[in-house]
N, C-alpha and C positions, 0 to 999 in steps of 0.2 A: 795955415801957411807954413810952419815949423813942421807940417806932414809932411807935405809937399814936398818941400828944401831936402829934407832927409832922405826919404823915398829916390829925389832925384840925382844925388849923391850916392845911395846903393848903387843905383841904375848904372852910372857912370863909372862909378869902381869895377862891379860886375865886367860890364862891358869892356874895361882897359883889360882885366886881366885872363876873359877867357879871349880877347884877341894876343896876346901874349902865347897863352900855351895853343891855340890855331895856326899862328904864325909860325912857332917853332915845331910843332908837327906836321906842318906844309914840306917845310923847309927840307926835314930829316925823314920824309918819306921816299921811299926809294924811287928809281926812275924820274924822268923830268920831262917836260913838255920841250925842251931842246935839247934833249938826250941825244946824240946821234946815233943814228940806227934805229932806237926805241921806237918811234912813234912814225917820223919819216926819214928812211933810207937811205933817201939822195942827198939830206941837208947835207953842206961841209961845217968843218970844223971852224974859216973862216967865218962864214953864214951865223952859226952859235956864237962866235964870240961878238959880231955885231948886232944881234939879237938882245944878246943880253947889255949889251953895252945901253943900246936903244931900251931897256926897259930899267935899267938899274942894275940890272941883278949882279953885276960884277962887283960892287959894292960888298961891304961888309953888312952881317944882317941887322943889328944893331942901326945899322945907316940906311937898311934899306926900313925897316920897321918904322924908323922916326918919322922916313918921309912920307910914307904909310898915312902914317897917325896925324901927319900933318897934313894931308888932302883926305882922310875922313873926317876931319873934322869939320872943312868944307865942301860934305856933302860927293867928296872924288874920290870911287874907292878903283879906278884905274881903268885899264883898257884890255880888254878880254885877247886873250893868243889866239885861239881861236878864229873868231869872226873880226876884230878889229876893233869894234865898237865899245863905245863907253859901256862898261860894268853897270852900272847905276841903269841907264837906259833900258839895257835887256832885262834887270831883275823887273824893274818898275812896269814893262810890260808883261810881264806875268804875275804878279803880284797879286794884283785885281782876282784871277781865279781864286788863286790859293787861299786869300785869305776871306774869299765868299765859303770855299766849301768848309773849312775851317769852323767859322763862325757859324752857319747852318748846323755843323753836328755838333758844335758846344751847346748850342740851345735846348738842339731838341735830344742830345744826353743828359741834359740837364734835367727838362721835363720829364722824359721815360723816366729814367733814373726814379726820381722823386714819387713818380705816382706809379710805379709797380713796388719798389720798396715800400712805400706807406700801405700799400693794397697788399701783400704779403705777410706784412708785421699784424696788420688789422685782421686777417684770419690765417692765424698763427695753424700751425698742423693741418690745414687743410689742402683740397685736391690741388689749390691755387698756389696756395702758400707753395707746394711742390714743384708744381710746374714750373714757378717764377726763380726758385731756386734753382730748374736744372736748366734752365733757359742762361740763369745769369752766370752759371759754373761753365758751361757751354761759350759762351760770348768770351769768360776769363779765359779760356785754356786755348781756343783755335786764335795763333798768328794773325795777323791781318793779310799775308801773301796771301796761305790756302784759304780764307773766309773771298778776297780777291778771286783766286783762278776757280774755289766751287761758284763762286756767283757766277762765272762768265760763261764757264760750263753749263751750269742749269739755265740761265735766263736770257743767254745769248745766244750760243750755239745748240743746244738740244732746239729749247722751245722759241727760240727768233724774238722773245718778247722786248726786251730791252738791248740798244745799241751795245757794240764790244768795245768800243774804243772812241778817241779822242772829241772835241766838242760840241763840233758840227755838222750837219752832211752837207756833202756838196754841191748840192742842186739847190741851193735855199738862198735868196738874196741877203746881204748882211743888211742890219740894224731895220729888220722888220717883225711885225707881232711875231712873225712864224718863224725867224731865226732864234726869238729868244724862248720860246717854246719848244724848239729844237734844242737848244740848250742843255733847260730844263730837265730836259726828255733824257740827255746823253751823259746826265749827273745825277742821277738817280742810285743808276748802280752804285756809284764808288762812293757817295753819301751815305749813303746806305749803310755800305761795309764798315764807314768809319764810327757811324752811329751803334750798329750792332756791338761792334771791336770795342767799342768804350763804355754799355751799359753793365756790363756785366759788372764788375770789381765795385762802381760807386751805387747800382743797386742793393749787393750786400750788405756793404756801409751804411746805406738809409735803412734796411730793415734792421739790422744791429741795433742802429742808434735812436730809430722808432721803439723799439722793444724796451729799449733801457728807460724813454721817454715816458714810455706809459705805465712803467713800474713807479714814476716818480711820484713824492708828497704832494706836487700841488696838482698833479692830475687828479688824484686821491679825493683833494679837498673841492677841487671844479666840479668831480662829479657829486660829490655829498652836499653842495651848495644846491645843487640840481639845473645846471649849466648843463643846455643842450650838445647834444655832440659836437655840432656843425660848430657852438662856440669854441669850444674845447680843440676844436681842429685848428681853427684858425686863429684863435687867441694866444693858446698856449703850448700846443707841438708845432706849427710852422715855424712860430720864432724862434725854439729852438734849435730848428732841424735846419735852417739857413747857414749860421756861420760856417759849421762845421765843413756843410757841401760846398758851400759857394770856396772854402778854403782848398778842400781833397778836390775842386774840378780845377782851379788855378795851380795847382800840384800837378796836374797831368798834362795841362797845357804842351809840354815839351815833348808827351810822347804823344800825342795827337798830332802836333806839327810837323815832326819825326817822322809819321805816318805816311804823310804825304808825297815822299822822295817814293816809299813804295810802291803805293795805288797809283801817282801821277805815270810813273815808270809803267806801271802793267797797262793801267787804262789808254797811255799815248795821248794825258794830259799836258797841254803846254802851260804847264804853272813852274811854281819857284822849285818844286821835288824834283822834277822832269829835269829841269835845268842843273842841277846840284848833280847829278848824276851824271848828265854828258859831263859833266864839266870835271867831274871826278875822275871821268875814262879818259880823257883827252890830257888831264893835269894842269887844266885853266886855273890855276892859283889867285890871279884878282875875283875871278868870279864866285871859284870856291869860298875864301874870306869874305867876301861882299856877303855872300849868303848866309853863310856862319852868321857874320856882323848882325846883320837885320831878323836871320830867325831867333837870335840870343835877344834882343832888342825887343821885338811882338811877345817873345815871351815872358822877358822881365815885366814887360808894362800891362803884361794881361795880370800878371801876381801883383801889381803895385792898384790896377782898376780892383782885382777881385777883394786885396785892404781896401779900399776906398769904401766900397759895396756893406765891406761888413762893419765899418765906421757909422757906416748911414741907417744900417737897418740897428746898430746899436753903440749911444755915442759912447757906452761906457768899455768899449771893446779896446782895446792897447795894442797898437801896430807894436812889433817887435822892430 
């Protein structure tokens, strides 16, 4: 319980203060959503002053930040310039994607990861051992745009095999076996890319940290006991090849979520990246923060589950 209390105490700190330095980088970025002339032409200058009046923003920032702070706290991060609409309402309907594709390629980088690093380290100097390494230096070094625009190129436009863009086709009735197979179907690609985009650097790391593994004493003594492989795999290298990953995959957390502004933008995904983007070109500041807020938030709390994980698989483990 005294984890917990703590953990949720980081959370909350974290969070007050990267909305602070959001807030004042919103503020002191150039141009504004009632700029006049900036964005639209015709506004008057009257129009801007009753604009902002209607939203606050004549206020000192200070004044406007508190009242801020005081309707995210109940759950009100404002009303989008834009469209009108409650902030809260538009992220939460796109949420649902983003943090399905999200959690699809945490899992299964998780798994690749794990078992091409342990298969690479187990035939160390081999044809395999090679390939896995120029596969995972390959994955390290290509951006996630270009690994984006070569997939759309090769598997969309060259060979028509997988859809180019956004999540459905338009002939497909909604909420039937075949629209969510259509789905499926039209998230392949950018899964894909996010999956590829992130085995690389923690396959490394597992072959690393396998090699160092199997140079150790009590592998030494497993095998002179004459403890089968199979034990030896699972008795004595998974346990220790857990924390470590399950730590460096909650570490990247921010740049897989990060990710998403990209691929959602190329693929003409309606999730939270998609949105974060218009909202950046237009200068929607609730919506922008609203998004900050809650991707800073899924990502604290995927590093506070991935302590939790590594508490359980070992109780002797010390949350910092």
């Amino acid at each position: 319980m005294k984890i917990l209390l703590k953990k949720l105490l980081y959370l909350l700190m974290m969070l007050f203060i990267i909305s602070i330095i959001s807030f004042i980088a919103i503020n002191f970025a150039p141009n504004s959503f009632f700029a006049s002339g900036d964005l639209n032409p015709n506004i008057t200058e009257e129009s801007i002053a009753h604009l902002k009046e209607v939203y606050g923003l004549n206020k000192p920032l200070y004044v406007q930040f508190y009242a801020w702070i005081i309707n995210v706290i109940h759950l009100d991060f404002g009303i989008s310039f834009s469209s009108g609409a409650m902030v809260k309402d538009e992220i939460l309907s796109r949420m649902p994607i983003t943090l399905m594709m999200n959690i699809i390629s945490m899992v299964c980088i998780f798994l690749l990861s794990l078992y091409l690093g342990i298969k690479a380290a187990l035939n160390k100097g081999s044809i395999l051992d090679r390939c896995i390494g120029q596969l995972s230096l390959l994955s390290f070094s290509l951006p996630s745009f270009y690994l984006a625009l070569l997939g759309v190129l090769l598997f969309a436009v060259n060979s028509n095999l997988l859809p180019i863009s956004g999540l459905h086709s338009s002939d497909i009735e909604e909420n039937s076996l075949e629209y969510y197979v259509d789905t499926a179907w039209h998230l392949i690609l950018p899964v894909s890319i996010i999956i590829f985009g992130g085995i690389g650097s923690l396959t490394l790391y597992i072959r690393s940290l396998t090699l160092e593994i199997l140079k150790s004493d009590y592998i030494f003594f497993a095998k002179a006991r004459g403890l089968k492989d199979s034990d030896i795999f699972r008795y004595y290298m998974l346990p220790n090849l857990y924390p470590p990953v399950i730590t460096l995959l909650g570490l990247s957390l921010p740049g897989i979520i990060g990710g998403s502004v990209i691929l959602e933008t190329i693929f003409s995904i309606d999730g939270m990246g998609l949105l974060f983007f218009q909202s950046a070109l237009s200068r929607d500041y609730p919506v922008i923060m609203g998004i900050l807020i809650i991707g800073a938030f899924l990502t604290l709390l995927g590093n506070i589950i991935a302590d939790l994980i590594l508490l359980k698989l070992n109780p002797n483990f010390k949350l910092s």
